[in-house]
Backbone as a chain_set.jsonl record, in Angstrom:
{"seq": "XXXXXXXXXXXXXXXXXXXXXXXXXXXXXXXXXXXXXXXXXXXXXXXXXXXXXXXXXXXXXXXXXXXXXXXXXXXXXXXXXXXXXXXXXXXXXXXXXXXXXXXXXXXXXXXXXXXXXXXXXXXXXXXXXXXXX", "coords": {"N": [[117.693, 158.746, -14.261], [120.042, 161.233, -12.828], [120.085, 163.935, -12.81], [122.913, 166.884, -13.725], [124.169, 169.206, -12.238], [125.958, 172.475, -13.069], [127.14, 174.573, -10.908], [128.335, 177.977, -10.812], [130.329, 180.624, -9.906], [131.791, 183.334, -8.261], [131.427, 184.137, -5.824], [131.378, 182.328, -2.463], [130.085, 181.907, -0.802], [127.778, 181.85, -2.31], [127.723, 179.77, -4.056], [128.353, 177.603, -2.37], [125.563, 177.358, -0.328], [123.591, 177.054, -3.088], [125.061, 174.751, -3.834], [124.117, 172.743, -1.605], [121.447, 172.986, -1.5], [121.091, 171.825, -3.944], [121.864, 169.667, -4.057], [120.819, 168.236, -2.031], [117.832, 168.13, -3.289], [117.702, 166.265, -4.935], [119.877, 166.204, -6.791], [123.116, 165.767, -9.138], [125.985, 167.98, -8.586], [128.033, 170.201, -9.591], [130.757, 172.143, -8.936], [132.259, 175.546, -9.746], [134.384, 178.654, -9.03], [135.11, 180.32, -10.586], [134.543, 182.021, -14.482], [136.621, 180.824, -16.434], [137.058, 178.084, -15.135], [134.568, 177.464, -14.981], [134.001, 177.121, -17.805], [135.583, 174.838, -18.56], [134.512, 172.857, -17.042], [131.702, 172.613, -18.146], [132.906, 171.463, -20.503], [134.245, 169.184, -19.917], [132.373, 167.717, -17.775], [129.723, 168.166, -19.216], [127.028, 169.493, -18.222], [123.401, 168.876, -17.396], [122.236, 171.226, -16.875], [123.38, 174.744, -16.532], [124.201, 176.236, -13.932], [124.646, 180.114, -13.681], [126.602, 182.941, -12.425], [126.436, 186.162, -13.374], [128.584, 188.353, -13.713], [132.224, 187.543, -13.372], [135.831, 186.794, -12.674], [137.864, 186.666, -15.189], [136.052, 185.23, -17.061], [132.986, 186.268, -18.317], [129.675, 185.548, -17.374], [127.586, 185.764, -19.19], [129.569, 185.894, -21.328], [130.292, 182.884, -21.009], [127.942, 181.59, -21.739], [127.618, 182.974, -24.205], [129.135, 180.795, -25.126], [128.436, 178.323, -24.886], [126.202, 179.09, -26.047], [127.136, 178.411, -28.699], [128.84, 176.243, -29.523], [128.508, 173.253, -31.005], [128.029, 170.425, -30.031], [127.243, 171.099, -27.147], [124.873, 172.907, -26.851], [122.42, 173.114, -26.764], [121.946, 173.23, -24.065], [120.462, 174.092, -20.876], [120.813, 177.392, -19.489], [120.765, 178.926, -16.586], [120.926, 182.359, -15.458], [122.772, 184.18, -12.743], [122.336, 187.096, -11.17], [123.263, 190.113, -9.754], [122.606, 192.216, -11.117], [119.933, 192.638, -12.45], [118.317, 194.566, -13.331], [119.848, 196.021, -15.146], [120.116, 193.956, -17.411], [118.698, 193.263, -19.993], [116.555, 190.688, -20.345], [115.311, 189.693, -22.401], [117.465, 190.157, -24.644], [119.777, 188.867, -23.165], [118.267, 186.142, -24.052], [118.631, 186.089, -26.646], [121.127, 186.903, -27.909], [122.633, 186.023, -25.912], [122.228, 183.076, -25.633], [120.487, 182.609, -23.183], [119.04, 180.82, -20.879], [117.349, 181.893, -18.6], [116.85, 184.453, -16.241], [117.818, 184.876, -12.979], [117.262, 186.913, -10.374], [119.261, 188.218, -7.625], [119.538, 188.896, -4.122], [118.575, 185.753, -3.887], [116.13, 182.858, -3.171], [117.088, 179.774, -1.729], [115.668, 177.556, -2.17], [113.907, 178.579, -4.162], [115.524, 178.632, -6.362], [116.073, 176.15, -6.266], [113.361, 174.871, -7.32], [113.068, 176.286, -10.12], [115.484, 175.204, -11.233], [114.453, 172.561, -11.151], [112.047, 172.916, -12.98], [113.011, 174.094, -15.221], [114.82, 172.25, -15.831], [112.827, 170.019, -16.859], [111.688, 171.492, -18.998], [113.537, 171.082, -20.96], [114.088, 168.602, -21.244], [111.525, 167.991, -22.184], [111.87, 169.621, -24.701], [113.49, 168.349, -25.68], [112.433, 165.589, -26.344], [110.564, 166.33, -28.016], [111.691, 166.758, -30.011], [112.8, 164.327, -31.164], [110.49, 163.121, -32.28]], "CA": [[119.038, 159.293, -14.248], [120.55, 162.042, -11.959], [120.295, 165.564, -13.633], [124.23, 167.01, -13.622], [123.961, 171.042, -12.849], [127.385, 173.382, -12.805], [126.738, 176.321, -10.353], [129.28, 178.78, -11.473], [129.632, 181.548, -8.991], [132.562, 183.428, -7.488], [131.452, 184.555, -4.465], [131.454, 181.095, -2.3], [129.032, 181.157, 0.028], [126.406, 181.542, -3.143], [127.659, 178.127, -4.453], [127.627, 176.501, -1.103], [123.924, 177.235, -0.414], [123.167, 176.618, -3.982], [125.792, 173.192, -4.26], [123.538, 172.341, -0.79], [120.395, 172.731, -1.514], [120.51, 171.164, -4.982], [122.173, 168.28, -3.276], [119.441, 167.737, -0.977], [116.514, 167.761, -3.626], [118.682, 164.972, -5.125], [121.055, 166.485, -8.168], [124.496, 165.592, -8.993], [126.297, 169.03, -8.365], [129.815, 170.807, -9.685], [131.109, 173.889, -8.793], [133.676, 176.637, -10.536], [134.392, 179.933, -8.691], [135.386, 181.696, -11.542], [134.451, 181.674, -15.597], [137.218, 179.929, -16.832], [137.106, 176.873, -14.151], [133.302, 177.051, -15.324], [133.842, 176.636, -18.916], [136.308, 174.018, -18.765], [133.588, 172.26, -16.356], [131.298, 172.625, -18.962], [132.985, 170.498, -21.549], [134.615, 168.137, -19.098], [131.297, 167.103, -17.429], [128.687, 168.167, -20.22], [125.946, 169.321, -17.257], [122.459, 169.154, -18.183], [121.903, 172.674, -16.585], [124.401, 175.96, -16.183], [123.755, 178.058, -13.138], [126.287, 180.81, -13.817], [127.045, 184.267, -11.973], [126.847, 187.141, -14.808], [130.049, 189.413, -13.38], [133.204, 186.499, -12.891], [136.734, 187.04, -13.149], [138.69, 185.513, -16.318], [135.154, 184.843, -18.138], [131.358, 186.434, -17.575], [128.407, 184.322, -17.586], [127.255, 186.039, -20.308], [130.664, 184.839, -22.198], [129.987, 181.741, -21.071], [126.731, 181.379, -22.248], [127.941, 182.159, -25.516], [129.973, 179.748, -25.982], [127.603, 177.796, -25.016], [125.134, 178.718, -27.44], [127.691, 178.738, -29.894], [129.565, 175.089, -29.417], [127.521, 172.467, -31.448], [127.641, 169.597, -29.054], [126.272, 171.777, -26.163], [124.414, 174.288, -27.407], [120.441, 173.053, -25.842], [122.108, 173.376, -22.538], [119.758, 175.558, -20.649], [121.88, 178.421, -18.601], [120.351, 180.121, -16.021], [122.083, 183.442, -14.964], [122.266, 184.902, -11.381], [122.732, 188.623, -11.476], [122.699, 191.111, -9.146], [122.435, 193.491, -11.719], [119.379, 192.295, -13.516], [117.585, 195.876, -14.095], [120.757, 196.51, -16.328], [120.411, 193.074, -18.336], [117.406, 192.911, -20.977], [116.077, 189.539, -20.369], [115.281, 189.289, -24.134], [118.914, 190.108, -25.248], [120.525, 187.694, -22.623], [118.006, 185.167, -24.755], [119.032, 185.836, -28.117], [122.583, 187.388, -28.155], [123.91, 185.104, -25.157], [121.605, 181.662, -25.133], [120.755, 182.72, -21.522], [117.303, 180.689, -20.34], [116.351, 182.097, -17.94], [117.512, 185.301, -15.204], [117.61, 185.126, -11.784], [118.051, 187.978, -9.443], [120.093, 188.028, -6.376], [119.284, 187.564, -3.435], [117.38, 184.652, -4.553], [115.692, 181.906, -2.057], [117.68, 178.63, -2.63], [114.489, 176.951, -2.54], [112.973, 179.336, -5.644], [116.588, 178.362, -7.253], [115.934, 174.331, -6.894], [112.027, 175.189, -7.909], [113.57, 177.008, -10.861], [116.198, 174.07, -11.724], [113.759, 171.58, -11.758], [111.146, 173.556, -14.216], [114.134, 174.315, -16.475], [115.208, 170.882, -16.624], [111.818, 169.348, -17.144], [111.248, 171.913, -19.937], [114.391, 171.186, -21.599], [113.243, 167.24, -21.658], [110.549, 167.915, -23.374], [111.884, 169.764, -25.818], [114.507, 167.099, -26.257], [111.344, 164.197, -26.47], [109.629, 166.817, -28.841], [112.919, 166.708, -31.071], [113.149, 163.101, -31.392], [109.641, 162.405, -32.672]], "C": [[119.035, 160.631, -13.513], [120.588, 163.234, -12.575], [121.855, 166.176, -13.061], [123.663, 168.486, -13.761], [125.83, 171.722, -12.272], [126.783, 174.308, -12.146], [128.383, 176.705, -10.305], [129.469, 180.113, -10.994], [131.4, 182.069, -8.194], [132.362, 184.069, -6.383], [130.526, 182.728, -4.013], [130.576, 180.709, -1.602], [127.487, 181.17, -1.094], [126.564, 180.14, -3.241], [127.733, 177.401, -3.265], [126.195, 176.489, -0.91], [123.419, 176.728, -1.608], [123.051, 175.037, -4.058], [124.328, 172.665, -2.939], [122.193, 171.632, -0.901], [119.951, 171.953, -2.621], [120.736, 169.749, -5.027], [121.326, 167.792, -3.184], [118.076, 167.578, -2.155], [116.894, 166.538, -5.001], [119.497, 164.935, -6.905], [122.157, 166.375, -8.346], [124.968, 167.053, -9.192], [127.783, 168.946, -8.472], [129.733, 171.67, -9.7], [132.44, 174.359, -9.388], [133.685, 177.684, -9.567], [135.187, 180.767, -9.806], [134.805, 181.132, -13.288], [135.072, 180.121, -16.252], [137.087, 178.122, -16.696], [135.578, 176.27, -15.0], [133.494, 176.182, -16.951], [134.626, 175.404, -19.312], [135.498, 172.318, -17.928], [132.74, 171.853, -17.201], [131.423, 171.232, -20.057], [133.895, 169.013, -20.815], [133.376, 167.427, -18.728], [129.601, 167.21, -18.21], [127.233, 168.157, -19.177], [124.43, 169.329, -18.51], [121.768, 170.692, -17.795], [123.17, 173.352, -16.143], [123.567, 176.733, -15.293], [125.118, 178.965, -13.108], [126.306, 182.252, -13.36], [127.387, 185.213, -13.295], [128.071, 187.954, -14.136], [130.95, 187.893, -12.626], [134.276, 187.063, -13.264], [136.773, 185.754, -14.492], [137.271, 185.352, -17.591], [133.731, 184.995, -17.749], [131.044, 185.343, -17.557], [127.557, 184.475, -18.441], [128.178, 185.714, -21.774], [130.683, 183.334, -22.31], [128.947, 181.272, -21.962], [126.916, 181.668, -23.58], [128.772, 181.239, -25.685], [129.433, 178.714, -25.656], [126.829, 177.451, -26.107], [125.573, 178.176, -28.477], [128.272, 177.121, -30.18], [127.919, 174.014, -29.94], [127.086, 171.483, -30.899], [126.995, 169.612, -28.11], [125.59, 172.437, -26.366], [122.785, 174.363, -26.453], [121.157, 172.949, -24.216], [121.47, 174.687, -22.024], [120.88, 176.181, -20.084], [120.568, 179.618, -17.694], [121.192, 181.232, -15.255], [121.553, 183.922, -13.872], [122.481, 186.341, -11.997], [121.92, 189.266, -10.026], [122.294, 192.266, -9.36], [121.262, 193.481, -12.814], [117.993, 193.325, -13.83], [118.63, 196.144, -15.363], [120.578, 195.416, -17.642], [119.02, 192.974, -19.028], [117.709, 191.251, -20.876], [116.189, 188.595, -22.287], [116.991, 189.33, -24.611], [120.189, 189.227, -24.503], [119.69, 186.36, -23.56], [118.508, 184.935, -26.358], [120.507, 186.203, -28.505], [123.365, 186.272, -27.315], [123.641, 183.433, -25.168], [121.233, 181.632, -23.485], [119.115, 182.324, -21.806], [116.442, 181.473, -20.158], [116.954, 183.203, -16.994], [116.84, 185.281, -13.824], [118.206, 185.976, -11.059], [118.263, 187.529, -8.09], [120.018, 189.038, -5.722], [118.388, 186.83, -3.926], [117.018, 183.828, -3.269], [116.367, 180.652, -3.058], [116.456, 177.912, -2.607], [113.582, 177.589, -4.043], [114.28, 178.532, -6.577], [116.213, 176.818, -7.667], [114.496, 174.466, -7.753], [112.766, 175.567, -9.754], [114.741, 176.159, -12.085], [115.331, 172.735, -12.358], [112.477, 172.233, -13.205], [112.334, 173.709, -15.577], [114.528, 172.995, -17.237], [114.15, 169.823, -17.195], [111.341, 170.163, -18.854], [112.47, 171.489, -20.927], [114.252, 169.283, -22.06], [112.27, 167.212, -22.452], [110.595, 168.46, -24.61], [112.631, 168.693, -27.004], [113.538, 165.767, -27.156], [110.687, 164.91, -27.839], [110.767, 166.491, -30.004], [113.137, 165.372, -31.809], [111.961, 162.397, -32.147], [109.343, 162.494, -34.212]], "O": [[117.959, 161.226, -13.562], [121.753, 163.396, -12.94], [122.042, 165.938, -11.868], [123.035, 168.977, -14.7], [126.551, 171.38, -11.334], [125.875, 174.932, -12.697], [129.333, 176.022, -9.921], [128.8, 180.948, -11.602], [132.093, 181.206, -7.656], [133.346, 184.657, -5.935], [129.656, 182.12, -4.636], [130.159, 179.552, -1.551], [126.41, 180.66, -0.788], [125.802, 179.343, -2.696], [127.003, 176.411, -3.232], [125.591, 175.523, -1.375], [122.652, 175.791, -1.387], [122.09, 174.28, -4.201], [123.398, 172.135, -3.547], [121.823, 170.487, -0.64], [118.842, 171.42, -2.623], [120.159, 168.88, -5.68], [120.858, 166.965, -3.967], [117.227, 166.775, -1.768], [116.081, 166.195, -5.859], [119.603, 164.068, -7.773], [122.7, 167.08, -7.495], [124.319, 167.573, -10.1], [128.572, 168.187, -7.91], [128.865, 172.31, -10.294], [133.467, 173.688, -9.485], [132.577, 177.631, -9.034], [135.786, 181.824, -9.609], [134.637, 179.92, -13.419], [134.572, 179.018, -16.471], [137.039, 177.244, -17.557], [135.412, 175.148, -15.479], [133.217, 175.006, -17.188], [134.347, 174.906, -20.402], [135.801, 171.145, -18.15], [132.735, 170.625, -17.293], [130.594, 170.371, -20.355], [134.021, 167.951, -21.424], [133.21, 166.398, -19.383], [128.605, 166.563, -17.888], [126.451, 167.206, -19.187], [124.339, 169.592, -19.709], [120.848, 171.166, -18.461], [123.993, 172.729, -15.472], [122.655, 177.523, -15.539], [126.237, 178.674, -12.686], [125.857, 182.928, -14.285], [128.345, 185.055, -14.051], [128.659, 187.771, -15.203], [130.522, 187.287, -11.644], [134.138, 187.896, -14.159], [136.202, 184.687, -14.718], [137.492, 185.362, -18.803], [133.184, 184.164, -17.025], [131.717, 184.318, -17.666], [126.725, 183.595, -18.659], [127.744, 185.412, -22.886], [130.973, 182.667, -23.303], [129.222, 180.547, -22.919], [126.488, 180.817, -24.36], [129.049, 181.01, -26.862], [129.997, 177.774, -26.218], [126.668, 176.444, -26.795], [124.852, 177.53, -29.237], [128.045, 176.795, -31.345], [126.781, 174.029, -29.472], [125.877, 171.275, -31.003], [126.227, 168.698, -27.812], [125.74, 173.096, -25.337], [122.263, 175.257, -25.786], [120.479, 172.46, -23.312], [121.676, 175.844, -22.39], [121.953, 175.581, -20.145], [119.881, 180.581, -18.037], [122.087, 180.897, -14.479], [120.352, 184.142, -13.716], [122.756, 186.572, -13.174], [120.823, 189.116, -9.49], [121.84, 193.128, -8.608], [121.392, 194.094, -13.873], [116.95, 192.983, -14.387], [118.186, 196.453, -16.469], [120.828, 195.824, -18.776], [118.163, 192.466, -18.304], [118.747, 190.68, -21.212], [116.709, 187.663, -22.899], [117.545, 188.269, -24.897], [121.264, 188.959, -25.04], [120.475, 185.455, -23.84], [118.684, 183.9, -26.999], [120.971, 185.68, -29.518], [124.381, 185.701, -27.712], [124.501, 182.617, -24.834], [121.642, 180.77, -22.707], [118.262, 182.921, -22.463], [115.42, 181.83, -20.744], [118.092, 182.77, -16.814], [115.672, 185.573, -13.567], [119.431, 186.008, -10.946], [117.612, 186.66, -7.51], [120.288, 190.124, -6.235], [117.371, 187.319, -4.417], [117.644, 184.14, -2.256], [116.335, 180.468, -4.274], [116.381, 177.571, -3.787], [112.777, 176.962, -4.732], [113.905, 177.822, -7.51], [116.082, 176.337, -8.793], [114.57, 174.131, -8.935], [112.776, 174.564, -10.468], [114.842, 176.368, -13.294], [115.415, 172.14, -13.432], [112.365, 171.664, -14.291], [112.18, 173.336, -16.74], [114.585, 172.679, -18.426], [114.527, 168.886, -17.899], [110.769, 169.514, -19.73], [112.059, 171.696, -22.068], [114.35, 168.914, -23.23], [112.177, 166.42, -23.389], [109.828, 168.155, -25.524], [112.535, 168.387, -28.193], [113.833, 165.205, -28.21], [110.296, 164.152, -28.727], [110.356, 165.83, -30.957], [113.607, 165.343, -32.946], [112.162, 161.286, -32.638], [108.472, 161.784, -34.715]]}, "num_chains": 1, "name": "protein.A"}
């Protein structure tokens, strides 16, 4: 089966390179340019990964991500966060206050990003397989 990722991003040429490249290493791909669009993405298409821009109009990616954590149906959805501001964001407190994976800083290489997608989603399988036994 096809791994489903949301990249969540209002500046457009991130989610084009992103939507592109995650295309190409063969992922079904939806895009939001703003919070809102995202979170409504979210529970419409139930991805198995969130890439989400921390500063969005209408709704961070740190808002997102809680409500993420917080919603019982979704909740093991990893979320990885871009940021361009990720000296300001404690890693640890995006993990436990927001449900945030994993942080990626910007500029990123869209090739580290798919690298980065696939490790996330392979770890998030196994926790799933570990859950079930």
């Amino acid at each position: 089966m096809t791994a489903r990722i949301l990249v969540c991003d209002d500046e457009a040429h991130i989610v084009r390179a992103a939507e592109f490249k995650l295309r190409k290493a063969g992922f079904e791909v939806i895009t939001a340019s703003d919070g809102e669009e995202g979170w409504t993405a979210v529970l419409e298409h139930r991805p198995d990964l969130v890439i989400v821009d921390c500063q969005m109009p209408y709704l961070t990616g740190l808002e997102m991500s809680k409500r993420i954590m917080n919603h019982e149906e979704i909740s093991g959805t990893p979320v990885l966060m871009l940021t361009a501001k990720g000296y300001e964001l404690s890693e640890q407190l995006a993990r436990s206050e927001y449900g945030v994976s994993k942080i990626m800083l910007k500029p990123f290489s869209p090739r580290a990003l798919v690298a980065e997608a696939h490790a996330m989603l392979a770890t998030n399988e196994a926790r799933s397989a570990e859950a079930t036994l």
